[in-house]
GUDO-99662 format. One record per residue (C-alpha): residue number from 1; x, y, z. Coordinates in Angstrom, 3 decimals, m for minus. Layout:
<sites>
<i->NUM&c1->X&c2->Y&c3->Z> $
...
</sites>
This chain:
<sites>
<i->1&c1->18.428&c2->14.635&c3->m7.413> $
<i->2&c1->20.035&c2->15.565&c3->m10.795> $
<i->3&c1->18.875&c2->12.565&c3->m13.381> $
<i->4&c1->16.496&c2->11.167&c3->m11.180> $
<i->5&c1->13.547&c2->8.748&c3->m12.569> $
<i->6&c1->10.557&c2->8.652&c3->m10.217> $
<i->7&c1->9.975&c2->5.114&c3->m9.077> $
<i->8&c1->8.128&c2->5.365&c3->m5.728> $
<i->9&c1->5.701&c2->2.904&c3->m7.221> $
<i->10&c1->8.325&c2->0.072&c3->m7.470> $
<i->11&c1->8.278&c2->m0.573&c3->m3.787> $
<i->12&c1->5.055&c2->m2.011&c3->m3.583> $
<i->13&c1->4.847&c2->m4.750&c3->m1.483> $
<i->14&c1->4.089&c2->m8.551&c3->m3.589> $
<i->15&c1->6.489&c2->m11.094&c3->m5.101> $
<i->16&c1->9.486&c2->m11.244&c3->m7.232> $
<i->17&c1->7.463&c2->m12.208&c3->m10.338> $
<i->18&c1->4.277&c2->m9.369&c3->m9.951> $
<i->19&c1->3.032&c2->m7.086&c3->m12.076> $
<i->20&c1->5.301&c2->m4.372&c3->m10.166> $
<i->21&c1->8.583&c2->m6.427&c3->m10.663> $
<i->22&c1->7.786&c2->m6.989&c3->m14.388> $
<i->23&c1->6.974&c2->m2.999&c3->m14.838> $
<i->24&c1->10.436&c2->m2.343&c3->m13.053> $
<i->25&c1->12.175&c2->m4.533&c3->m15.209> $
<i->26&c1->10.773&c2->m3.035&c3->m18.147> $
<i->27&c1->11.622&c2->0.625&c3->m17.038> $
<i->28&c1->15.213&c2->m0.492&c3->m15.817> $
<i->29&c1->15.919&c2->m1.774&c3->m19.425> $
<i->30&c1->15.030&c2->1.291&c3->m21.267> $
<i->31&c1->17.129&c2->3.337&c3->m18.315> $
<i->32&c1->20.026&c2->0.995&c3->m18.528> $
<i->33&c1->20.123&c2->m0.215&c3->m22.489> $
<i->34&c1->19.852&c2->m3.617&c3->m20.806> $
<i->35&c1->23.387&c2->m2.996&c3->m18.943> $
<i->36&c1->23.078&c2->m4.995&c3->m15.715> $
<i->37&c1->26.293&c2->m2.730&c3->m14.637> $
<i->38&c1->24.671&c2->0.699&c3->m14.856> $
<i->39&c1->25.139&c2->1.882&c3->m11.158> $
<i->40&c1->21.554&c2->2.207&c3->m9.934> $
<i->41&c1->20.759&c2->3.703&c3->m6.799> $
<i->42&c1->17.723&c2->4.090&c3->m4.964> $
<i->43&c1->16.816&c2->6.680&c3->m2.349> $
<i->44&c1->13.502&c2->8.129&c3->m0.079> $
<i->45&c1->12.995&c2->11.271&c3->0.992> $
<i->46&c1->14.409&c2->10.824&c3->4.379> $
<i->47&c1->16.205&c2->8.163&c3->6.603> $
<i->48&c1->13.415&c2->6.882&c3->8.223> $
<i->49&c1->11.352&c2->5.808&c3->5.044> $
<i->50&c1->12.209&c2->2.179&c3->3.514> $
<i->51&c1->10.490&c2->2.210&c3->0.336> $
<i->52&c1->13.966&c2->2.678&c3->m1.561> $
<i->53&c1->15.333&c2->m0.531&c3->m0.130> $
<i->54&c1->12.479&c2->m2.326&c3->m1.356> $
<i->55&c1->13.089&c2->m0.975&c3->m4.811> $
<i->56&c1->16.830&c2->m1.586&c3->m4.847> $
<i->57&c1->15.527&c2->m5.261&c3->m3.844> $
<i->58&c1->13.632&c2->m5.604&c3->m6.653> $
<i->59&c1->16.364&c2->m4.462&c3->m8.826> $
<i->60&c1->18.990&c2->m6.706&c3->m7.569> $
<i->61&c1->16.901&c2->m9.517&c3->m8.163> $
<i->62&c1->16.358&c2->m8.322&c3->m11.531> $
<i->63&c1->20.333&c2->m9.038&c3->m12.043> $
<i->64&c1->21.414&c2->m5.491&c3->m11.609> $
<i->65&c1->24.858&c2->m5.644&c3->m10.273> $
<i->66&c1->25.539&c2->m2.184&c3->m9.015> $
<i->67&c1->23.150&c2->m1.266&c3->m7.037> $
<i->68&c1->22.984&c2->1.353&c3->m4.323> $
<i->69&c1->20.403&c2->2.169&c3->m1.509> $
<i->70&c1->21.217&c2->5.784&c3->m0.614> $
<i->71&c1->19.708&c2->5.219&c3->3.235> $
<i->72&c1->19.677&c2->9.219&c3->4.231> $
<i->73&c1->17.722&c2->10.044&c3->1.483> $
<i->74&c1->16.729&c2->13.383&c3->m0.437> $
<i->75&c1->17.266&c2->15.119&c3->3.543> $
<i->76&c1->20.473&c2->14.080&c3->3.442> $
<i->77&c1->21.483&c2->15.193&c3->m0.070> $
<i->78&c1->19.926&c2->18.325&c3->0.572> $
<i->79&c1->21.968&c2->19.319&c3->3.934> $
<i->80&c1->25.085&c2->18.066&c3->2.198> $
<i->81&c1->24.529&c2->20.881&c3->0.064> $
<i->82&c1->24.013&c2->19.012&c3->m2.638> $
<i->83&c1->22.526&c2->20.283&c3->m6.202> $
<i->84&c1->18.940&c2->19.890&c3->m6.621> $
<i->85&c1->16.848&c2->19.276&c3->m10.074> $
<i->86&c1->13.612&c2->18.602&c3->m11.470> $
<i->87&c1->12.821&c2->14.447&c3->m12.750> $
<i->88&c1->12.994&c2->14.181&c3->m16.414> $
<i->89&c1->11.319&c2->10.942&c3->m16.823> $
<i->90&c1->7.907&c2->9.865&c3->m15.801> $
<i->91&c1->7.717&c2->6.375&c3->m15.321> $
<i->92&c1->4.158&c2->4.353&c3->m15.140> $
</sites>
């Protein structure tokens, strides 16, 4: 999706206050310029996958406020005929 950041990694399974959580954090800051209102929103590649709901988790116990899981996913987006582009940012 157009201004995407790659995050797969920050649905790894653990606690609130892991190694994971404080990477996210980090990441989210720089994304956000430490704006808790930035509207976030975190997707998979299909409906059927729930690693983006662990992310946006992680994120709303981070404080984000605005904060989006986007449940259908990249097959969704794509078969609403929705624009397509490659991620910008490489995160970990």
């Amino acid at each position: 999706l157009p201004r995407a950041v790659p995050a797969a990694w920050a649905a790894q399974a653990g606690s609130f206050d892991d190694e994971t959580q404080q990477q996210l954090a980090q990441m989210l800051r720089q994304l956000t310029r430490g704006s808790n209102d930035t509207p976030l929103v975190f997707y998979c590649a299909g409906p059927e996958c729930w690693m983006s709901y662990n992310a946006a988790v992680r994120a709303i116990r981070l404080g984000y406020r605005n904060v989006v899981w986007y449940r259908g996913g990249l097959e969704a987006w794509q078969r609403a005929g929705l624009p397509l582009a490659q991620a910008g940012w490489a995160a970990r």
